[in-house]
C-alpha positions in Angstrom: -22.1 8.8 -24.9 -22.7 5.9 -22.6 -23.2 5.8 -19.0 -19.3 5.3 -18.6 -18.8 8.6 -20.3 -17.6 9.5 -23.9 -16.0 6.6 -24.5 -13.2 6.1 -26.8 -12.9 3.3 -29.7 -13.7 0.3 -27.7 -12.5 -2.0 -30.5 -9.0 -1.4 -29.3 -9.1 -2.8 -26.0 -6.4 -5.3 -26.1 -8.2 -8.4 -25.0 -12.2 -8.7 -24.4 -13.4 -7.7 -20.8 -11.3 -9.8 -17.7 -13.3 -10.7 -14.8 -11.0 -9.9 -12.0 -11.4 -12.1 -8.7 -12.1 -10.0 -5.5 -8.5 -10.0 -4.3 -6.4 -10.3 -7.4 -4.7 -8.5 -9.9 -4.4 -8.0 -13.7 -1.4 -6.5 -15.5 -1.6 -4.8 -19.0 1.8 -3.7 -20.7 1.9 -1.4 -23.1 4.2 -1.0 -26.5 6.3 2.6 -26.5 4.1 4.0 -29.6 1.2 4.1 -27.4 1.1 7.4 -25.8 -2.5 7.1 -23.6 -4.8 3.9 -22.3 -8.5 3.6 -21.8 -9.6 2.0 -18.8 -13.3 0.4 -18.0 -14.3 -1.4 -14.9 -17.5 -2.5 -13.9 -19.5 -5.0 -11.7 -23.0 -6.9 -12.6 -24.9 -4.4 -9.8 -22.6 -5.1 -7.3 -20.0 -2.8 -5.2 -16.8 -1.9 -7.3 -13.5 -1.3 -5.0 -10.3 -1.0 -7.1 -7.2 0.0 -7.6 -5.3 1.3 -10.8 -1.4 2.0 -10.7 0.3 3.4 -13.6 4.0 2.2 -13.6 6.5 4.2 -16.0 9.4 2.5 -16.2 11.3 1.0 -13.1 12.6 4.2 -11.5 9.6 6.4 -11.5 6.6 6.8 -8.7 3.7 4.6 -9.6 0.5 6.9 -10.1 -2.4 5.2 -8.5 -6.1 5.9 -8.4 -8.1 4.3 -5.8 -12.1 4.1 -6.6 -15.2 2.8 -4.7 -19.1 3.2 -6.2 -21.6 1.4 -5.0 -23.0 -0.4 -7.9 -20.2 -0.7 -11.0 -23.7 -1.2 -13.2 -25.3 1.9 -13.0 -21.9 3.7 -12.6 -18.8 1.9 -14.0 -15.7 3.7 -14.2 -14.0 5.2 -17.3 -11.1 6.7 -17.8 -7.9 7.8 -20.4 -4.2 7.5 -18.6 -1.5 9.5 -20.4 1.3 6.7 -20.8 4.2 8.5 -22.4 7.7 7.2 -23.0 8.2 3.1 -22.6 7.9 0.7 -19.7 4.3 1.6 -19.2 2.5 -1.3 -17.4 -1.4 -0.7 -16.4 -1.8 -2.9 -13.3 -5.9 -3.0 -11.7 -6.6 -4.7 -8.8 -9.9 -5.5 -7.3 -9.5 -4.8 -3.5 -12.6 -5.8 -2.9 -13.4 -9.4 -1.5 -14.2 -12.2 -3.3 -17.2 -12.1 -3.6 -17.2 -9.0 -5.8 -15.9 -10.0 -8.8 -15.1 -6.9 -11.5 -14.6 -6.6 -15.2 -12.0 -5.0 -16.8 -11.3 -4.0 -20.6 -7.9 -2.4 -21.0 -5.9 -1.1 -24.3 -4.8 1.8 -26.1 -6.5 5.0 -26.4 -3.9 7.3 -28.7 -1.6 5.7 -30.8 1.9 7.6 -31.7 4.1 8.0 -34.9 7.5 7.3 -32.8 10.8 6.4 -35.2 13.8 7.1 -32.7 15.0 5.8 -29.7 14.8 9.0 -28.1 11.2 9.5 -28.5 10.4 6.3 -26.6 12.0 7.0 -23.8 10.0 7.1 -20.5 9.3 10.6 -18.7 11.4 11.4 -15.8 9.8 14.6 -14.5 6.7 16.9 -15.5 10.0 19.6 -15.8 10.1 21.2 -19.6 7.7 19.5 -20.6 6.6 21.3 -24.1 6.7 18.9 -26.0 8.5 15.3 -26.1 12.1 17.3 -26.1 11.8 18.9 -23.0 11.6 22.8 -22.5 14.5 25.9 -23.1 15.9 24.7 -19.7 16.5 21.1 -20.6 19.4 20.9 -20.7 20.7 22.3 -17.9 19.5 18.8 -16.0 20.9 16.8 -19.2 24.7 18.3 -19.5 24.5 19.4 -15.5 25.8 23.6 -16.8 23.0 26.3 -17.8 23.8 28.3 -20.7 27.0 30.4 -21.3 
């Protein structure tokens, strides 16, 4: 356990850590087999103001989490993002000014067995969902009839 929290297999971030400008913004896509991220940001002792967005797929509501601590050193931020289906893009942006630089590592958490098409798909509502099929009632909203 670190002062981030319990974190995860850190030798899966995707790239190393990105300094992100005060101002800017950094975009991480993620394959469909990758079913939840880890996210770290954190400042040399400075203030860290962000921004994370979760886009699933272009017709779905971005999820966003803003954050503000006062020193990103003694108190980064940590944190696992479900990302089911495909089209997941993981986009941080320091809102801060320029002169508060931020580092970001980004990359996947939980990695999926997926072999269909169907399984990759993103998720369009929270509606049914036991399991990656959808609940008893799912197909009411996929034929548009309920059962006979």
């Amino acid at each position: 356990v670190s002062a981030a929290g319990p974190l995860g297999d850190m030798s899966r971030m995707d790239q190393g850590p990105m300094t992100i400008q005060g101002g800017a913004l950094r975009t991480y896509p993620f394959d469909p087999q990758v079913d939840s991220v880890q996210i770290l940001l954190r400042t040399d002792g400075r203030p860290l103001n962000a921004r994370i967005e979760l886009l699933q797929g272009p017709n779905n509501n971005k999820q966003v989490i803003e954050l503000y601590t006062e020193d990103g050193q003694d108190r980064p931020f940590y944190a696992i993002l479900e990302t089911p289906g495909s089209g997941n893009v993981v986009r941080i942006v320091n809102t801060a000014t320029v002169e508060f630089p931020l580092t970001c590592s980004a990359g996947a958490y939980k990695i999926a067995e997926k072999d269909s098409y169907d399984e990759m798909q993103p998720v369009i509502s929270g509606f049914g969902s036991e399991g990656r099929g959808g609940g008893p009632d799912r197909d009411v909203f996929r034929y548009g009839g309920g059962p006979n």
